[in-house]
C-alpha positions in Angstrom: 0.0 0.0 0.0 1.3 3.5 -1.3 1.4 6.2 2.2 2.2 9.5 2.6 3.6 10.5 5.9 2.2 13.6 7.6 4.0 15.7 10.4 3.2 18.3 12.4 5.0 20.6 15.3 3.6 23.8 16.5 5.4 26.5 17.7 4.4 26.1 21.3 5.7 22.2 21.1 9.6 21.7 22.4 11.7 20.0 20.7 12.7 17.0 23.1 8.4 16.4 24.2 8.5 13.4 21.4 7.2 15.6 18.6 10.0 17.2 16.8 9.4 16.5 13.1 12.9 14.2 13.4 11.5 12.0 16.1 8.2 11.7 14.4 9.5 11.2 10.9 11.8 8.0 12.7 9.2 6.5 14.3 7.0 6.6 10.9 9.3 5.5 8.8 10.2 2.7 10.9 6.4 1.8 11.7 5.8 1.8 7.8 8.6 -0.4 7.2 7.4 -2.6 9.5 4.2 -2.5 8.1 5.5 -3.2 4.9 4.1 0.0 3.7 5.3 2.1 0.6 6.4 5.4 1.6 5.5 7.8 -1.4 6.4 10.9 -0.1 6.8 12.7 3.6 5.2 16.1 4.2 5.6 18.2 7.1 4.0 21.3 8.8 6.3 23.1 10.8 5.3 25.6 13.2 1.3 24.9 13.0 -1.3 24.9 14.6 -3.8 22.4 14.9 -6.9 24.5 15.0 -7.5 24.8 11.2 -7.1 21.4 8.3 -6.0 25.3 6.4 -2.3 24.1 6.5 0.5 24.1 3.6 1.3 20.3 4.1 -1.8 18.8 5.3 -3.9 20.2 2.4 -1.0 18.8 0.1 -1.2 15.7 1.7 -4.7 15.1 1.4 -4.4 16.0 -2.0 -2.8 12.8 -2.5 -5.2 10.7 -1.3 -7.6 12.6 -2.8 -6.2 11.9 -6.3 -5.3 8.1 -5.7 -1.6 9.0 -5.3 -1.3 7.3 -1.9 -3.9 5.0 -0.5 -3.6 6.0 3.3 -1.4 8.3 5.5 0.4 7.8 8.3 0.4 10.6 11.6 2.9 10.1 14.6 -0.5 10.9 17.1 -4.1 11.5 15.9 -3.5 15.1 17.3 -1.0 15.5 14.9 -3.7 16.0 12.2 -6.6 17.8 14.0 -8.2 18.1 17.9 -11.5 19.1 16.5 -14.0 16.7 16.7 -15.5 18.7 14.0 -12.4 18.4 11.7 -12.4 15.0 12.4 -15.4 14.4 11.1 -15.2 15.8 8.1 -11.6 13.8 7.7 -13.6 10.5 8.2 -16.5 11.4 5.8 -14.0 12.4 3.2 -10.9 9.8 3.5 -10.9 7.8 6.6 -14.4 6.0 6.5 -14.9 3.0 5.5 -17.3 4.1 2.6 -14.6 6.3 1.5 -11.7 3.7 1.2 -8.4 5.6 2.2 -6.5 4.4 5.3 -5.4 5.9 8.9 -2.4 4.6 10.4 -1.4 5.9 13.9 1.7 5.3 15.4 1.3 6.5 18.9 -2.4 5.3 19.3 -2.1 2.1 17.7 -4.9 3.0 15.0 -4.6 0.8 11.6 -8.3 1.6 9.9 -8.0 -1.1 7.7 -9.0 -3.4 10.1 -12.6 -3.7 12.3 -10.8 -3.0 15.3 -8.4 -0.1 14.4 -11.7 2.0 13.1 -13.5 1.5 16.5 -10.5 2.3 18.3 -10.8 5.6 16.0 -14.4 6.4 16.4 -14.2 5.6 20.1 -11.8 8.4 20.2 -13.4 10.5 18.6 -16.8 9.6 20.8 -14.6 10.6 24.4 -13.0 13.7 22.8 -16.6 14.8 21.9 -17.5 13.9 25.3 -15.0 15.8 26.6 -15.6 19.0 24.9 -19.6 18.7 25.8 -18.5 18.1 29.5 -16.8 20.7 29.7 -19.3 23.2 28.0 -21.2 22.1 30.8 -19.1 22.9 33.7 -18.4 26.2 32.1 -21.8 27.5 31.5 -22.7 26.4 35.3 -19.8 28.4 36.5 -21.0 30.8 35.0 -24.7 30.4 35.9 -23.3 30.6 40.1 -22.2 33.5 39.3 -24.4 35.4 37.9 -26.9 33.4 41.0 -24.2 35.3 43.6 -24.9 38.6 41.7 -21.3 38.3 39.9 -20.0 39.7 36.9 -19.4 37.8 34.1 -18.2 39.5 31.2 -19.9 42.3 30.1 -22.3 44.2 32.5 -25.9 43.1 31.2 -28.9 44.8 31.1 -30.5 45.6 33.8 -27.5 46.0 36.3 -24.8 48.2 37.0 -21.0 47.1 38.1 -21.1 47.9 41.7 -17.8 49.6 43.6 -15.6 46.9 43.8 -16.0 46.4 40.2 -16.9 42.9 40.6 -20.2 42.4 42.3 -23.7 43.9 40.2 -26.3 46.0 41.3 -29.6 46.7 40.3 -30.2 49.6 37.7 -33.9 50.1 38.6 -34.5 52.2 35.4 -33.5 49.3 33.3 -35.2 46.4 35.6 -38.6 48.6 35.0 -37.4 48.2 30.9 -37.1 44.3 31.5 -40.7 44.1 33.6 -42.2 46.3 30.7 -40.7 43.2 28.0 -42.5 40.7 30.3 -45.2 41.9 30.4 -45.5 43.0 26.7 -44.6 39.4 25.9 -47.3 37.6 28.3 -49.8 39.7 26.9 -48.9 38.4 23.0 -46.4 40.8 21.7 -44.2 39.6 19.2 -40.3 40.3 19.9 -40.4 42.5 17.0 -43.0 44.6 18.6 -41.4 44.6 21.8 -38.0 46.5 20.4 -40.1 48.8 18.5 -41.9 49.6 21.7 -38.9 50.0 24.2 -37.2 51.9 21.2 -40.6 54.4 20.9 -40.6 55.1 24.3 -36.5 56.0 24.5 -35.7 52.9 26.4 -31.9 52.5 25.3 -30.1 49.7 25.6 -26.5 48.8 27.6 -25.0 50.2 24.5 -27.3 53.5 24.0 -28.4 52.2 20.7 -31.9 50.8 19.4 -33.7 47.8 20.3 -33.9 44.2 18.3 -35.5 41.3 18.5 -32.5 39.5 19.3 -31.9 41.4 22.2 -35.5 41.4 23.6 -35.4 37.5 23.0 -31.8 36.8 25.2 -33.1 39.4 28.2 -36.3 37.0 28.6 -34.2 34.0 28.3 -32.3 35.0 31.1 -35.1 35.9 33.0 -36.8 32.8 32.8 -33.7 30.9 33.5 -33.3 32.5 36.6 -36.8 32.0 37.7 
């Protein structure tokens, strides 16, 4: 089977951490001839990121297998070619799937996707780093939810409060909590969001900014009111 090897080191990585493009290039090479695998050409990526597939090599890379040059690639860690879950996915629907024929070969994690196995090992990695990323969404957002429940800033001041003293804890504005009783009740009696901003903008209501009203705006102020109802 024809392979191109892939490498990758950022400009955060050190040189002696196990991913220097030397130490991954020897452990390829040797994996692929192990694996009795044809080495058609070794691309590298130095000093990128892995936030974006938008890189020199990598996009030259998967232009191989993309033309039937090379039938699979081989990475030193999965990390090497993406951490987003996203990226991966598009990765796998392109090249990596089974429908779409190319192969995977991980040194590090032990990942051959020509077999059963090595494509669950893949997609069970995938699953945990998805996981992960959901997880800790979660933890963030109720963080965040504590401290606005303890009457603490979190990022901008919203509407309805001002930034007390200390510059950390919020007060009420009561001219703006009137603004944000006149939305409920606008809204429990049938107005339309649209009609809302129109309203508070008609009567001089400004928002946090000074500027007009939109929907948009109307809609996230009664979301956070009924969330911390």
């Amino acid at each position: 089977m024809k392979v191109v090897i892939y490498a990758r080191v950022s400009t955060a990585d050190q040189t002696d951490n196990g991913v220097s493009l030397d130490a991954q290039q020897a452990k390829m090479t040797a994996y692929a001839s192990l694996y009795d695998l044809e080495v058609v050409e070794t691309i590298v990526d130095a000093g990128e990121s892995a936030k974006s597939l938008d890189r020199p090599g990598l996009q030259c890379a998967l232009g191989l297998l993309r033309s039937g040059t090379v039938d699979g690639m081989i990475v030193v860690k999965l990390d090497r070619l993406t951490r987003s879950v996203a990226d991966w996915q598009a990765l796998i629907d392109e090249f990596f799937g089974e429908k779409a024929g190319k192969q995977l070969f991980s040194v590090n994690d032990s990942i051959d996707t020509r077999t059963a196995a090595g494509r669950l090992v893949l997609n069970v990695l995938l699953s945990v780093a998805q996981w992960e990323r959901e997880t800790t969404g979660e933890r963030t957002r109720e963080a965040l939810r504590h401290k606005i429940r303890n009457g603490e800033r979190c990022g901008k001041v919203r509407f309805g409060f001002d930034l007390a003293a200390d510059r950390k804890t919020l007060i009420p504005n009561p001219i703006e909590q009137q603004a944000i009783d006149l939305m409920t009740s606008l809204r429990a009696s049938g107005c339309a969001l649209r009609q809302i901003a129109a309203d508070l903008t008609a009567r001089n209501i400004r928002t946090k900014e000074g500027g007009a009203w939109t929907h948009t705006a109307v809609a996230r102020i009664l979301n956070r009111q009924r969330q911390a109802a």
